[in-house]
C-alpha positions as CSV (number, residue, x, y, z in Angstrom):
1,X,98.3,101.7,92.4
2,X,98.2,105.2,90.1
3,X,99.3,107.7,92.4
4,X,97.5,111.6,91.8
5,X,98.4,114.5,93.3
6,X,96.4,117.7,95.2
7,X,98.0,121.1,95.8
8,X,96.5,124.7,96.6
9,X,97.5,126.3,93.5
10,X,97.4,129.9,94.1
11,X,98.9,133.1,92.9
12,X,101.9,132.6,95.1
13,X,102.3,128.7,94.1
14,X,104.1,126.7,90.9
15,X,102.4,127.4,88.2
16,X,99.5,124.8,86.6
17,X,101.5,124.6,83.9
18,X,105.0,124.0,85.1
19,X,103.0,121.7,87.6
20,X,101.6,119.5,85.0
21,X,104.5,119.2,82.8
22,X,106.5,117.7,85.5
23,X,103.8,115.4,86.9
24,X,103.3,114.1,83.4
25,X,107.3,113.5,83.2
26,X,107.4,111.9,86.5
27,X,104.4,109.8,86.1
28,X,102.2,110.7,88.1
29,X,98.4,109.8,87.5
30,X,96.8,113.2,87.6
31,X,96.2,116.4,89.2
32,X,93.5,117.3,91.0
33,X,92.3,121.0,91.9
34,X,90.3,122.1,95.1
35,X,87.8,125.2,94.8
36,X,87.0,128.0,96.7
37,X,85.4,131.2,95.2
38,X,86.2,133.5,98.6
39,X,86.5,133.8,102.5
40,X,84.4,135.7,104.1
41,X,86.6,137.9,106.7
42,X,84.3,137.4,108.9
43,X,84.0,134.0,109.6
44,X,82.5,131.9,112.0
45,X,82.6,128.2,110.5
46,X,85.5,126.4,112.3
47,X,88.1,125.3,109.7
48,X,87.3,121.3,109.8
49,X,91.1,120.3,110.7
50,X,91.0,122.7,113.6
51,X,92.8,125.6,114.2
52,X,93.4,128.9,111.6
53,X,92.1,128.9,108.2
54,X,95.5,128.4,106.4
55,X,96.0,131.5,103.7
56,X,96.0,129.7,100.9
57,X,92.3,129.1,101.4
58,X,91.4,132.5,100.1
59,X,94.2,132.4,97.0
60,X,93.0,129.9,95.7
61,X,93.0,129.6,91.4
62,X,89.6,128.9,89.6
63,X,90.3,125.1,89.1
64,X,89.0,124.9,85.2
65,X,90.9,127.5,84.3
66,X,93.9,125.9,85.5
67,X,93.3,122.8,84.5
68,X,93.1,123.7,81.4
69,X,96.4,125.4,80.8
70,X,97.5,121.8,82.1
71,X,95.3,119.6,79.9
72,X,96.9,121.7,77.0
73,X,100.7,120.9,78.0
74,X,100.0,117.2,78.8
75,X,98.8,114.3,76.9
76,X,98.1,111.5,79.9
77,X,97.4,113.6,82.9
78,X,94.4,112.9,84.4
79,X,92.6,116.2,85.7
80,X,90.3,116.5,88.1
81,X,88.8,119.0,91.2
82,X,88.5,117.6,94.6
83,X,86.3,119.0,95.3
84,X,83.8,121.5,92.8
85,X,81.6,123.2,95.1
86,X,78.3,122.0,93.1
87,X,75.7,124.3,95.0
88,X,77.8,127.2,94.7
89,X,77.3,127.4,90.7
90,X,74.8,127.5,88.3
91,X,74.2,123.7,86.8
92,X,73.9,124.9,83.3
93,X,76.7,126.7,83.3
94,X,78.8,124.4,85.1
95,X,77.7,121.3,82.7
96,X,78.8,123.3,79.8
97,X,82.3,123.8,82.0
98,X,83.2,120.1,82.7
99,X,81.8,119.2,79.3
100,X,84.0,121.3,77.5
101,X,87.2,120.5,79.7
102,X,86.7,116.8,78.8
103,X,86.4,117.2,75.6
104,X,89.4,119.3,74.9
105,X,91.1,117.1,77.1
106,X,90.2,113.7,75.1
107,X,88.3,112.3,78.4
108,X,90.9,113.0,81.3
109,X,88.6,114.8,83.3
110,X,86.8,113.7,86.9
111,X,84.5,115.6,88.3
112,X,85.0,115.2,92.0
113,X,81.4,116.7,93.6
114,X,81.2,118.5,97.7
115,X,78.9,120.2,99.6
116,X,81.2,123.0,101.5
117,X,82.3,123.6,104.6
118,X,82.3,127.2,104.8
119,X,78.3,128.3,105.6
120,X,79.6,132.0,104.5
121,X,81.0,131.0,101.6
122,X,77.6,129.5,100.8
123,X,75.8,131.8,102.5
124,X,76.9,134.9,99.6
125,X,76.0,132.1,96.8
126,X,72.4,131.9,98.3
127,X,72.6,128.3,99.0
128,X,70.2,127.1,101.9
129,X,72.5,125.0,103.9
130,X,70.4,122.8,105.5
131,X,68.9,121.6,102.1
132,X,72.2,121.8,100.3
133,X,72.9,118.1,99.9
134,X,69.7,117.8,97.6
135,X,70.5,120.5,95.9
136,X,73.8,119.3,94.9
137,X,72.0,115.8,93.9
138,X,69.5,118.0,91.7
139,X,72.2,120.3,89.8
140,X,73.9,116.4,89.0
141,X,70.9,115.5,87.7
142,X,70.6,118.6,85.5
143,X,73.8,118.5,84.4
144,X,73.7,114.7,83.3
145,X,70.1,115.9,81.3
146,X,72.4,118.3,79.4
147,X,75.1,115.8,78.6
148,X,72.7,113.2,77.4
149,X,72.8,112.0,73.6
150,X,69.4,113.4,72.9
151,X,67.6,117.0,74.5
152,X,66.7,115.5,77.4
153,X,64.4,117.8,80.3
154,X,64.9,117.6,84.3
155,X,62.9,119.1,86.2
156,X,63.6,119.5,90.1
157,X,62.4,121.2,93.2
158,X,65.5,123.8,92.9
159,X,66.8,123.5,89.2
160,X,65.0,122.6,85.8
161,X,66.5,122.7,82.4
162,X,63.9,122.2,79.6
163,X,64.8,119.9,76.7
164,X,67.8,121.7,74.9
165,X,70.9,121.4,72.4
166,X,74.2,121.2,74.6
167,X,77.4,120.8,73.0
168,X,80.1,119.6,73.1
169,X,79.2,116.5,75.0
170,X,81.9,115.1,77.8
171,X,84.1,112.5,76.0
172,X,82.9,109.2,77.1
173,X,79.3,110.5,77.6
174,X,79.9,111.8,81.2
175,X,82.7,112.4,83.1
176,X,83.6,110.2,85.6
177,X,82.2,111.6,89.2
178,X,83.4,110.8,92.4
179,X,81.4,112.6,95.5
180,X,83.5,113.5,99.0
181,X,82.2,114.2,102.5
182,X,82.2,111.5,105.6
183,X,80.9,108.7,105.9
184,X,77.2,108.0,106.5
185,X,74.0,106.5,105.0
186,X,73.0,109.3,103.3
187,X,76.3,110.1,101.6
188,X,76.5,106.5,100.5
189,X,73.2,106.5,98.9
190,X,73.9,109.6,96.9
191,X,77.1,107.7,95.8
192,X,75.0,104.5,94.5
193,X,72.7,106.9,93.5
194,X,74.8,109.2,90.6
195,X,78.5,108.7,91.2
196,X,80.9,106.5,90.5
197,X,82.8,106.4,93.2
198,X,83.9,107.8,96.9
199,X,86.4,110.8,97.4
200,X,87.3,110.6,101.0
201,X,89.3,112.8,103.0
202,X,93.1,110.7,104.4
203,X,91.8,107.5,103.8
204,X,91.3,106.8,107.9
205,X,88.1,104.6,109.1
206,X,87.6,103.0,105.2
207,X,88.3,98.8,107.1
208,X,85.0,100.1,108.7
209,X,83.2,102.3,106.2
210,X,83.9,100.9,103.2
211,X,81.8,97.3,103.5
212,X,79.1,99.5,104.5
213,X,79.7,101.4,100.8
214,X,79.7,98.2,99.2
215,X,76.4,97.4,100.5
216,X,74.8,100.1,99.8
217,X,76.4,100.2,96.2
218,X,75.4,96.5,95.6
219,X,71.6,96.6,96.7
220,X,71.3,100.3,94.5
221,X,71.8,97.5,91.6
222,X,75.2,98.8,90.8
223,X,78.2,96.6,89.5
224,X,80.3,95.5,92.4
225,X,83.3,95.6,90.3
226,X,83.1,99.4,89.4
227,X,82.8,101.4,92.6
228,X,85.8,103.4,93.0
229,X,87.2,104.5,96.0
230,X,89.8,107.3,95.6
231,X,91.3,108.4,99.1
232,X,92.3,112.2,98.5
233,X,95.0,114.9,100.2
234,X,96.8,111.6,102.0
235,X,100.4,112.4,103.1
236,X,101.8,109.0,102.0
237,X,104.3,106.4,103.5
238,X,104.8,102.5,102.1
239,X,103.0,101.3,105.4
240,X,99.8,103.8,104.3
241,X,99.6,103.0,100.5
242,X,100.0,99.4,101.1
243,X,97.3,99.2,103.4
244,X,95.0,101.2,100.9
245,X,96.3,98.8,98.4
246,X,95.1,95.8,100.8
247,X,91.4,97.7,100.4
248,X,91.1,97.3,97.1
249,X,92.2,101.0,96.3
250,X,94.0,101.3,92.8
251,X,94.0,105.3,92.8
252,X,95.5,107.6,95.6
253,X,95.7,111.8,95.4
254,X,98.7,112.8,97.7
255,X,98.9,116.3,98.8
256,X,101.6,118.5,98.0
257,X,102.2,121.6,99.6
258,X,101.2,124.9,98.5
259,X,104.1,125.9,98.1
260,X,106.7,127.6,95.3
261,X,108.6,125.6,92.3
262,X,111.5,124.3,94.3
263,X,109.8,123.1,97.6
264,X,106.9,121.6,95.0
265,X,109.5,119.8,92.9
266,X,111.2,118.3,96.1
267,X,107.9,117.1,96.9
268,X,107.5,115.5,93.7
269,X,111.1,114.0,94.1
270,X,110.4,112.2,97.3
271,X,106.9,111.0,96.0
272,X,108.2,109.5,92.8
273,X,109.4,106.6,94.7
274,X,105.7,105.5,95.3
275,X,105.1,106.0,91.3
């Protein structure tokens, strides 16, 4: 099993690049980013794991730009956001983003895809929440029009791109694209639908969930040997990666705390025994 890693990188954190370079050393598998633009002050969406809204929520770095200082000190990493906040952005500009990223890194990029949390968050980007699961499916879309070999055109009910010269293209053609969120029909139909894979939260419930994914995947006419289930932010013991393992599961993303360089390198220390 390749073992990734998650951290809040903020302006109080390691650094992306002094992050990257040991994670490449150690062997890790890659490094994986999550996005938020801002908190809203005034806030009244619950914070999902209960309680406060930890700080680093609202420090958060831009996750291309640090990914990019770490795909230019590694060779092997693979990078990736867990998750890119798809509604939140323009599609046009965001294809050009992830296109360029995995083509300076050689093809080490994964684009893992949300839909927020945070209703204010959205709320300031003018996304219409109750419609922002098909928007997020439209933008993917768009984005895959742009990264096609040929000017390609979609047009949607909330974004359109005309036929149009977009370089550079993604490394391998697209990027590889795994979509989070809970479980449920209409998640796993957007999953057969566009991505290549599943991005879930811990890794709890996937005995149950994941047959039910496979289903889905398998009568969408896609290959059942290329679904790709990625459980992401799981604190990790032997007992917990070997039952992924049992799944099926041959990538995990374990979180590390956001936290300065000597805490995050301790972290790394006791991890390494599960590389």
């Amino acid at each position: 099993m390749r073992i990734a890693t998650t951290i809040f990188l903020t302006d109080e954190t390691i650094t992306p690049v002094r992050l990257a370079t040991e994670l490449e050393q150690r062997g890790f598998a890659g490094l994986y980013l999550p996005e938020h633009t801002h908190i809203p002050a005034e806030r009244t969406t619950p914070y999902p794991a209960g309680g406060e809204l930890p700080p680093e929520y609202g420090r958060t770095l831009e996750p291309f730009t640090a990914l990019a200082q770490a795909a230019a000190v590694t060779d092997r990493l693979g990078l990736g956001t867990g998750i890119t906040l798809v509604a939140q952005h323009d599609p046009i500009d965001l294809a050009k983003q992830v296109a360029t990223l995995d083509h300076l890194s050689g093809g080490r990029f994964t684009l893992g895809v949300g839909y927020g949390w945070n209703r204010e968050e959205a709320d300031d980007h003018g996304v219409a929440w109750s419609t922002r699961r098909e928007s997020v499916r439209e933008r993917m879309a768009l984005m895959r029009a742009l990264w096609a070999p040929e000017p390609t055109a979609y047009e949607g009910k909330t974004a359109s791109v005309r036929a149009s010269y977009a370089f550079p293209k993604p490394a391998g053609g697209a990027p590889r694209i795994l979509l989070g969120g809970a479980a449920g029909p209409t998640l796993f139909a957007h999953i057969a639908e566009y991505a290549d894979g599943w991005l879930p939260i811990g890794g709890r419930g996937l005995d149950e969930s994941l047959p039910v994914l496979r289903e889905t995947w398998e009568r969408a006419g896609r290959d059942p040997g290329a679904l790709q289930v990625v459980p992401y932010a799981v604190h990790p013991s032997p007992g917990k990666l070997a039952r992924l393992a049992g799944l099926g599961v041959t990538e995990t993303v374990v979180q590390l705390p956001p936290a300065g360089e000597a805490e995050v390198l301790r972290t790394l220390d006791d991890y390494a025994a599960y590389v």
